[in-house]
SEKE-987974 format. One line per field, with one value per residue: x, y, z of N, C-alpha, C, O, CB in turn; residue number from 1; residue in one letter. Coordinates in pm, whole numbers, padded with zeros to 5 digits. Glycine has a CB too. Example, Ala and Ser with C-alpha at 12.3 -4.5 7.8 and 13.67 -1.06 7.14 Angstrom:
BEGIN
nX	[01319_01285]
nY	[-00569_-00225]
nZ	[00780_00708]
caX	[01230_01367]
caY	[-00450_-00106]
caZ	[00780_00714]
cX	[01320_01290]
cY	[-00330_00003]
cZ	[00780_00787]
oX	[01424_01341]
oY	[-00332_00114]
oZ	[00846_00804]
cbX	[01131_01408]
cbY	[-00447_-00060]
cbZ	[00905_00572]
k	[1_2]
r	[A_S]
END
This chain:
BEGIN
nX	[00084_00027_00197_-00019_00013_-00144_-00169_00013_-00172_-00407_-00287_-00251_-00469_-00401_-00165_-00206_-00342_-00151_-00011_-00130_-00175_-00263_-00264_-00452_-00788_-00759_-00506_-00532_-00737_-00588_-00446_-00251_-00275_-00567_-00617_-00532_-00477_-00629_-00518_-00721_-00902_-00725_-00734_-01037_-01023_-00855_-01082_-01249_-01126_-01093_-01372_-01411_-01194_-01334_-01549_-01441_-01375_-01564_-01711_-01504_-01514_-01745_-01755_-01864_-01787_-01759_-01609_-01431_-01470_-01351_-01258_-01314_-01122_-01025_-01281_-01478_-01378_-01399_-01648_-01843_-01748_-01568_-01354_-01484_-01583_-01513_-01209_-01191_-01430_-01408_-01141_-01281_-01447_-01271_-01167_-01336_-01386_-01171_-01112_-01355_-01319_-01091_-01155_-01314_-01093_-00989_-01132_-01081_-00956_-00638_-00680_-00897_-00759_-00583_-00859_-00914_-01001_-01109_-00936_-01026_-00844_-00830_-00663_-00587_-00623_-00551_-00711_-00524_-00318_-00458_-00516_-00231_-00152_-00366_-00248_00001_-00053_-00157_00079_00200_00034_00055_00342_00219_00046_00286_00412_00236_00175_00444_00406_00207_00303_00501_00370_00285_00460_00529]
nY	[-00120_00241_00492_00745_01090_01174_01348_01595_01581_01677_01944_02161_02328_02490_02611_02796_02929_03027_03174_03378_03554_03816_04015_04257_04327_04467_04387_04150_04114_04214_04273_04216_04276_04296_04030_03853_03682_03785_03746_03624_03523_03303_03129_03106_02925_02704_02598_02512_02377_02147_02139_01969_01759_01660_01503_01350_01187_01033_00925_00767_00566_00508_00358_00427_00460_00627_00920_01121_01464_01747_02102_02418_02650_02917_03042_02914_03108_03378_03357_03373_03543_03615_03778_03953_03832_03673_03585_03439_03328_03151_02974_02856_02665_02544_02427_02259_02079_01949_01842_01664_01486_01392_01233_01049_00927_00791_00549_00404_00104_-00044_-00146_00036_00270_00257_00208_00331_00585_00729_01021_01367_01402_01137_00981_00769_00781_00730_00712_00741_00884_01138_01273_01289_01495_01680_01799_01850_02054_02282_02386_02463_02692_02797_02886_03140_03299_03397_03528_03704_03856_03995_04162_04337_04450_04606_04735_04907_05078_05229]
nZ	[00000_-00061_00135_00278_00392_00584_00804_00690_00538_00656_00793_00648_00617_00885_00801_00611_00783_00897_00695_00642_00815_01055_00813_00631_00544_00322_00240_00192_-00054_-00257_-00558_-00826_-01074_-01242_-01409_-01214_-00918_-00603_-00268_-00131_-00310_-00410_-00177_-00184_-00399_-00311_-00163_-00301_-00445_-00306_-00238_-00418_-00488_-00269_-00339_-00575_-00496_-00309_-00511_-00632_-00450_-00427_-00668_-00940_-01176_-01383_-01555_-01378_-01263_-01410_-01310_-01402_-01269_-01275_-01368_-01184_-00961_-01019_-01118_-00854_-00765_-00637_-00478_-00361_-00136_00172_00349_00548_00563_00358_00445_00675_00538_00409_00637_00756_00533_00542_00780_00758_00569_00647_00874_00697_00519_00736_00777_00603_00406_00357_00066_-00036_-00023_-00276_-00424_-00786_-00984_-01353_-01441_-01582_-01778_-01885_-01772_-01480_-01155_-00859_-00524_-00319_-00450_-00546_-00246_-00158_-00432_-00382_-00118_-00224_-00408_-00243_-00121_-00319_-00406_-00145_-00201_-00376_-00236_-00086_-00305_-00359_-00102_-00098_-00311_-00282_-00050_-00164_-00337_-00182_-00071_-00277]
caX	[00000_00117_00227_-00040_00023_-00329_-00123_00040_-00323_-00480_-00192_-00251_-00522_-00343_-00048_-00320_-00413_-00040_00049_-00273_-00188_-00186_-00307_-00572_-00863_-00741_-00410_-00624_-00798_-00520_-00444_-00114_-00339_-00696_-00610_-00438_-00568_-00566_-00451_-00872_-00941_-00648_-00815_-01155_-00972_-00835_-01210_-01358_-01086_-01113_-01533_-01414_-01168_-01392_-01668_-01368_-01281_-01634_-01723_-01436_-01537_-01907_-01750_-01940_-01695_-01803_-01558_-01423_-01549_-01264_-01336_-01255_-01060_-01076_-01409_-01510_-01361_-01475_-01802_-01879_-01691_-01518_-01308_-01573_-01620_-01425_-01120_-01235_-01539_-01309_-01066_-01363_-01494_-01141_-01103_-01468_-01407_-01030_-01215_-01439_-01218_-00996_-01297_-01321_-00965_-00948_-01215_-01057_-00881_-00520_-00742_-00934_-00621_-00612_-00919_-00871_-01111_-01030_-00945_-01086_-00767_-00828_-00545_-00600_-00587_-00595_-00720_-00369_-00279_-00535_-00501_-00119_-00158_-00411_-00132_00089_-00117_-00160_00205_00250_-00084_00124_00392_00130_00052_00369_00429_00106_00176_00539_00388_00099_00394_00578_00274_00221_00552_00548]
caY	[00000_00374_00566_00813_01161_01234_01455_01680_01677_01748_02099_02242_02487_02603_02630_02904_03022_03112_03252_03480_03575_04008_04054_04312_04258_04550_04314_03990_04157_04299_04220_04310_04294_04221_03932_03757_03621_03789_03582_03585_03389_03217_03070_03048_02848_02599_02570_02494_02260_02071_02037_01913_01622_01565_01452_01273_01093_00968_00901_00664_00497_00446_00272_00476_00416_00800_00981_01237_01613_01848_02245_02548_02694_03069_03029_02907_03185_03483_03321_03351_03723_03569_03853_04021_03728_03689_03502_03390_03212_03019_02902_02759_02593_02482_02344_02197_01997_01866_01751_01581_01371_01331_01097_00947_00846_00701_00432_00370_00000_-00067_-00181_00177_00391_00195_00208_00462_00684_00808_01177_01464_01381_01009_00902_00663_00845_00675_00768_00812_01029_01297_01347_01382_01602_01810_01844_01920_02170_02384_02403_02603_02815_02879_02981_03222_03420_03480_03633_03831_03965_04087_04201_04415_04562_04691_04866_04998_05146_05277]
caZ	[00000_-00089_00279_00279_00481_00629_00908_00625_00425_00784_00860_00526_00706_00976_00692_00510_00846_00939_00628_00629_00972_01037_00706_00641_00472_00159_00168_00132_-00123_-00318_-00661_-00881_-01242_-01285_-01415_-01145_-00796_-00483_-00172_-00107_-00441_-00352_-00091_-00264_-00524_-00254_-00088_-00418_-00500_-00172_-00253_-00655_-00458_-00191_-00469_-00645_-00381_-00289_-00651_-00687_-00364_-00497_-00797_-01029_-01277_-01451_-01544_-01290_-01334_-01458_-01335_-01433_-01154_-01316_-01407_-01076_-00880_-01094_-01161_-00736_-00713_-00499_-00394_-00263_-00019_00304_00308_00671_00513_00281_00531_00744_00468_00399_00785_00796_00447_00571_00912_00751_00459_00744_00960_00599_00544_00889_00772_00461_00406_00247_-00041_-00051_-00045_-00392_-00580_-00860_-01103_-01446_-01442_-01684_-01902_-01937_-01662_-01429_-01054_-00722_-00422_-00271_-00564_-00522_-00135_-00204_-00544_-00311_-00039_-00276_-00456_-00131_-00100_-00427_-00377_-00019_-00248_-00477_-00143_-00059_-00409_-00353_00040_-00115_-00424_-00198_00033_-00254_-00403_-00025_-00053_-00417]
cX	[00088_00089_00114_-00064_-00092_-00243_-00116_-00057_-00380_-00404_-00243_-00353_-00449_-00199_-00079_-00337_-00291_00016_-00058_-00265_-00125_-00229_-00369_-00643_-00848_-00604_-00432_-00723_-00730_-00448_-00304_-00122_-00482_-00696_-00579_-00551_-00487_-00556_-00638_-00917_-00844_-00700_-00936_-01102_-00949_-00957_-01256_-01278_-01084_-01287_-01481_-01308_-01240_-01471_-01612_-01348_-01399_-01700_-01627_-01480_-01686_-01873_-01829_-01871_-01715_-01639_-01523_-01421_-01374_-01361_-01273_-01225_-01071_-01200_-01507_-01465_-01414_-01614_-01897_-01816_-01645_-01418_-01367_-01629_-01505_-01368_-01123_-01310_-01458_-01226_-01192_-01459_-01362_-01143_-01208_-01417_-01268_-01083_-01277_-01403_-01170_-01057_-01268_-01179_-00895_-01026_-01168_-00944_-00775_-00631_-00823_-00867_-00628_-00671_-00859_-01036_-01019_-01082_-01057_-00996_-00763_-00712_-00646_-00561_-00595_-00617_-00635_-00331_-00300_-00524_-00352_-00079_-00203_-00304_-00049_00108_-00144_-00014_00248_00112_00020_00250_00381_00133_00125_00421_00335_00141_00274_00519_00264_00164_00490_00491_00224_00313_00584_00478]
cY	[00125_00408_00666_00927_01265_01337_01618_01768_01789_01901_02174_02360_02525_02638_02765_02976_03124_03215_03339_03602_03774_04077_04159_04286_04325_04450_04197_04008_04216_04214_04297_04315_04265_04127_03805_03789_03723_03670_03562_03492_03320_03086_03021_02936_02717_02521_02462_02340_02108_02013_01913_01750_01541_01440_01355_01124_00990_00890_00768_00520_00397_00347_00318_00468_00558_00838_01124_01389_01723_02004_02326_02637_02868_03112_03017_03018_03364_03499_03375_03460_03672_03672_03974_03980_03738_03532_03424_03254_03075_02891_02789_02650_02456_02366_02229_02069_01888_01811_01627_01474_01314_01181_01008_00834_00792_00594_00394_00271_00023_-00029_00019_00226_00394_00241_00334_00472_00709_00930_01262_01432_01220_00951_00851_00722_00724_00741_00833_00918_01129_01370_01386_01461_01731_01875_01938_02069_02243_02426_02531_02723_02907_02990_03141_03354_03457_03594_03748_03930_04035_04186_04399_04482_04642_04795_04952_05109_05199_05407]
cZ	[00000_00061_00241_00412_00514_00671_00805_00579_00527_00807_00764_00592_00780_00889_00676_00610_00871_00806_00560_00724_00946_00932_00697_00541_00332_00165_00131_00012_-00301_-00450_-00795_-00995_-01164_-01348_-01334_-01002_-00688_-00388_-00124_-00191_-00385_-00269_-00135_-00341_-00440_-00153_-00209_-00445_-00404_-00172_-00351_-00598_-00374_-00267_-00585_-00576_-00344_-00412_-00682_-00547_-00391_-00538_-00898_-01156_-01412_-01458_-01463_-01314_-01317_-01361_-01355_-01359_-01188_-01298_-01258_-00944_-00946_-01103_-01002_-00675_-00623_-00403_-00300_-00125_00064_00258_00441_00670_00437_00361_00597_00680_00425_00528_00740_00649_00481_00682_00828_00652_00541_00806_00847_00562_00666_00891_00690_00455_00315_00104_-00112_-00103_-00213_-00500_-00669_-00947_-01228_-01446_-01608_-01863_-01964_-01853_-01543_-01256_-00918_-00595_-00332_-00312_-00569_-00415_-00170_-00285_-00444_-00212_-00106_-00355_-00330_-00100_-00200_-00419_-00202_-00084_-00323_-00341_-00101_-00110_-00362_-00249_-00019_-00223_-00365_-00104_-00113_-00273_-00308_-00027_-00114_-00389]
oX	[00201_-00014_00143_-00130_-00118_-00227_-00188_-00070_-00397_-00485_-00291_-00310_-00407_-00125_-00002_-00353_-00298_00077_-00063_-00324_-00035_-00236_-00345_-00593_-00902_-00585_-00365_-00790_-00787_-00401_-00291_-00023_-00496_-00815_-00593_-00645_-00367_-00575_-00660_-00967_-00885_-00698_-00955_-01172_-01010_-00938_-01292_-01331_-01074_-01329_-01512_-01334_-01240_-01455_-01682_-01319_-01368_-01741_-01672_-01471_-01717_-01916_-01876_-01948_-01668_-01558_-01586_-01349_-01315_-01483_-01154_-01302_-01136_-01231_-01593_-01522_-01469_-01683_-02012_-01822_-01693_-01403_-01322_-01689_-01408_-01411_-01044_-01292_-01454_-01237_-01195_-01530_-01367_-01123_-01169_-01418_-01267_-01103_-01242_-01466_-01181_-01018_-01208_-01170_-00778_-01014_-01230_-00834_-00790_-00653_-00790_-00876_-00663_-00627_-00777_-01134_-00896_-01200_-01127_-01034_-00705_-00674_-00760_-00443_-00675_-00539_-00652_-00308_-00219_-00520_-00333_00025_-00139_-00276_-00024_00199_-00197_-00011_00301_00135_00037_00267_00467_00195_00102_00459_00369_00144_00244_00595_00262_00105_00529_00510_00146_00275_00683_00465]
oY	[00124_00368_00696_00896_01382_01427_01716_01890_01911_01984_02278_02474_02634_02712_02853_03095_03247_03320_03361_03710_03832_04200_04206_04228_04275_04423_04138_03910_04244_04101_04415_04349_04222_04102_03689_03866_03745_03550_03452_03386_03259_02968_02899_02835_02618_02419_02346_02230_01992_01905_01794_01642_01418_01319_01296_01008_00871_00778_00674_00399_00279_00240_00223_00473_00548_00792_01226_01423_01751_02013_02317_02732_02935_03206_03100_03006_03445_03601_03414_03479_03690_03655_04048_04044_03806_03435_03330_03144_02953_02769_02668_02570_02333_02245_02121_01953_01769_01691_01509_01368_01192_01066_00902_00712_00760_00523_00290_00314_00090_00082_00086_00244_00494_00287_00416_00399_00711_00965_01212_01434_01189_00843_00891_00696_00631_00829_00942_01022_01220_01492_01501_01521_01833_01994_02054_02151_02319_02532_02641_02843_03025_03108_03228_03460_03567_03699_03863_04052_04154_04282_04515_04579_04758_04913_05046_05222_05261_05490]
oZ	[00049_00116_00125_00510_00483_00589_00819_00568_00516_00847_00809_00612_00741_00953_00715_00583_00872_00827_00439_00718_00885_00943_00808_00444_00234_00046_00047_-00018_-00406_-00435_-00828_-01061_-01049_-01369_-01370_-00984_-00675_-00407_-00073_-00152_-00286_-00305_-00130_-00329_-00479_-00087_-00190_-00459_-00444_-00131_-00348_-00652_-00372_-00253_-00667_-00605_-00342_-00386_-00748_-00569_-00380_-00494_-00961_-01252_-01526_-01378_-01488_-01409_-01213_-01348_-01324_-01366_-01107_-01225_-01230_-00835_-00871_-01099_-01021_-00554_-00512_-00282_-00212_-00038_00031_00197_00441_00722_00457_00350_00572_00741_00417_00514_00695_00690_00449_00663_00841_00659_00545_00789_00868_00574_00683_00990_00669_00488_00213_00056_-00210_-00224_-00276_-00606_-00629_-00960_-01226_-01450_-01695_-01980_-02068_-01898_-01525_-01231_-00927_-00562_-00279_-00251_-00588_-00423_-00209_-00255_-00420_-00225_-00076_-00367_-00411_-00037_-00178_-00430_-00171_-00055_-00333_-00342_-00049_-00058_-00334_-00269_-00024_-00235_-00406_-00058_-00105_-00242_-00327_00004_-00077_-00478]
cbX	[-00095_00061_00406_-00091_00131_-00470_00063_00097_-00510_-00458_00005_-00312_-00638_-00312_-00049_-00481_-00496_00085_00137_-00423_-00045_-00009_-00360_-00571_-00999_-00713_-00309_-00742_-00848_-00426_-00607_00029_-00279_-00774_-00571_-00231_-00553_-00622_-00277_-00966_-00919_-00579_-00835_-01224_-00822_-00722_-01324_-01362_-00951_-01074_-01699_-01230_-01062_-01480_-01728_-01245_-01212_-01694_-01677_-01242_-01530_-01992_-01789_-01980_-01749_-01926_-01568_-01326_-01749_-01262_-01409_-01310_-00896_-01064_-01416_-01476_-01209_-01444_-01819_-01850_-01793_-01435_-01232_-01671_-01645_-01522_-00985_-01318_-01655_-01178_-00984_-01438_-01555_-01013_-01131_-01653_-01422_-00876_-01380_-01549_-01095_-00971_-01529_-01358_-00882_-00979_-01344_-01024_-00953_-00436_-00871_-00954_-00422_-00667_-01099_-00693_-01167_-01022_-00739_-01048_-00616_-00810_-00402_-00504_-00684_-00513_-00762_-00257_-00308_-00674_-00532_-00055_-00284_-00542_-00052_00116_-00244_-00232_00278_00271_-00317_00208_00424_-00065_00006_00430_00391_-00060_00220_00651_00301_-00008_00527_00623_00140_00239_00616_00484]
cbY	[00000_00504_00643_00774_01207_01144_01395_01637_01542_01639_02114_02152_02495_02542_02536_02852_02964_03006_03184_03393_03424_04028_03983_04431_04249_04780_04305_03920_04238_04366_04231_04266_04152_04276_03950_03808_03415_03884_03623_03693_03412_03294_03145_03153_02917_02633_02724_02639_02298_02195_02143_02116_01613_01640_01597_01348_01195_01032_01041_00724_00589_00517_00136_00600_00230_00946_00961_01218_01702_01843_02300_02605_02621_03096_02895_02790_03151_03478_03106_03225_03869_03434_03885_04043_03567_03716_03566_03489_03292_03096_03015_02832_02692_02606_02433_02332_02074_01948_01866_01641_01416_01445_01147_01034_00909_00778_00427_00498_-00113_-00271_-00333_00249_00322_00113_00225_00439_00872_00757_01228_01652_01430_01003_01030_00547_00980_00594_00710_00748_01042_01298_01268_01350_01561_01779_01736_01844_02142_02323_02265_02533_02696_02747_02923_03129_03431_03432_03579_03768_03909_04023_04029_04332_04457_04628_04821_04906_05121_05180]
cbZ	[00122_-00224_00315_00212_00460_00772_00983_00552_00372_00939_00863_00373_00796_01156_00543_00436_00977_00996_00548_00677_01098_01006_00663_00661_00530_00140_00222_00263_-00028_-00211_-00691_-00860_-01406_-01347_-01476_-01137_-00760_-00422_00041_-00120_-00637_-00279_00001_-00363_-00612_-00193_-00054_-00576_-00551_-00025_-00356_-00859_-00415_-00106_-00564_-00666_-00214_-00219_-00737_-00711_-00254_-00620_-00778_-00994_-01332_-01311_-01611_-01232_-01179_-01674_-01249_-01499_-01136_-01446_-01512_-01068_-00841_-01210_-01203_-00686_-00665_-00530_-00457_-00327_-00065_00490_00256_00727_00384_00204_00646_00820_00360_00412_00988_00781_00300_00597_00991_00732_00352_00870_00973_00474_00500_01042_00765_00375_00381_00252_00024_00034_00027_-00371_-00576_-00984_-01034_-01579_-01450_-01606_-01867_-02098_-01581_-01512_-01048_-00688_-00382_-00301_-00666_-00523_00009_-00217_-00685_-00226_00001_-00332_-00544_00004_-00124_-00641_-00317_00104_-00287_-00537_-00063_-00046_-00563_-00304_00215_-00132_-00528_-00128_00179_-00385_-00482_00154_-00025_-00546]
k	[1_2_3_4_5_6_7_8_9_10_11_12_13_14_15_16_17_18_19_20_21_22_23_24_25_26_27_28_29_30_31_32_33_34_35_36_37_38_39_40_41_42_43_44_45_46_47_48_49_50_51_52_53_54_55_56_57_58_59_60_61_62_63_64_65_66_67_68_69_70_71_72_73_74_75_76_77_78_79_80_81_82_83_84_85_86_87_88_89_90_91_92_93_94_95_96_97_98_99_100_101_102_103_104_105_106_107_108_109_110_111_112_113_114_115_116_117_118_119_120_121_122_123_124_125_126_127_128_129_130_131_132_133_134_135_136_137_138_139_140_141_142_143_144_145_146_147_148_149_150_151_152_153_154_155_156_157_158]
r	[X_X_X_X_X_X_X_X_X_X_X_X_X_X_X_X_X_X_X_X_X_X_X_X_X_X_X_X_X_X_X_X_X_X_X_X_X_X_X_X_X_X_X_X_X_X_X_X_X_X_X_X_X_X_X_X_X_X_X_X_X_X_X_X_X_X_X_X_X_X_X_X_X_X_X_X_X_X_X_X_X_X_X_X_X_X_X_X_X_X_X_X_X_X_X_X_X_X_X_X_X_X_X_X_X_X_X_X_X_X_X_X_X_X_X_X_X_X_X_X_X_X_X_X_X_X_X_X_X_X_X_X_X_X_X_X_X_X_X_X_X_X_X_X_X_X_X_X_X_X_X_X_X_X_X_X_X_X]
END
């Protein structure tokens, strides 16, 4: 069976919470184009993507044998103004959905860890795969807000 690191999946909020931490809500807000994410979408983005594996994750468990739903991560954070939303709300949506996978992957046999789904691209995912992709994907979004906070003190200081 693949090692999987619930603990790691489980920190990833208080990861988001510490590197949020002091903020204000015009620097959680703050954006260095209109094209690009503040550290609030940011966050939206990692809520949304945390529903889109939860629903992956139970989907492959079903056995529904469907192909797994692709989304449009732009699309989905624009579509829901999301920067007009609190980056508070996100997080607790964030905690509440890692809680509650967590319970799930504490029932979940060798064999589980296992099954797999096929993705949006036609690959072959496993359950393992996605909680550690998701991990891993919060890691570089951690990197995104760092860009952003230094990017939002410059333009403080310009």
């Amino acid at each position: 069976m693949s090692i999987v690191n619930i603990e790691g999946y489980l920190n990833t909020h208080q990861q988001l919470v510490q590197a949020i931490e002091g903020l204000s809500d015009e620097q959680l807000k703050w954006k260095a184009d209109p094209g690009s994410w503040s550290v609030t979408e940011v966050l939206t983005h990692l809520a949304d993507h945390s529903i889109v594996i939860s629903f992956r994750i139970r989907d492959i468990l079903a056995d529904t044998k469907v192909q797994l739903p692709a989304f449009g991560q732009d699309a989905w954070v624009s579509g829901q103004h999301a920067n007009a939303g609190s980056a508070g709300d996100s997080l607790e949506l964030f905690r509440s959905l890692l809680h509650y996978n967590g319970l799930l992957f504490g029932r979940l046999s060798a064999e589980e860890w296992e099954k797999s789904g096929i993705n949006f691209k036609g690959d072959k995912v496993r359950i393992v795969d996605i909680v550690t992709s998701f991990t891993n994907h919060v890691q570089t979004h951690l990197g995104q807000i760092e860009r952003i906070k230094k990017g939002a003190a410059a333009a403080a200081v310009s």
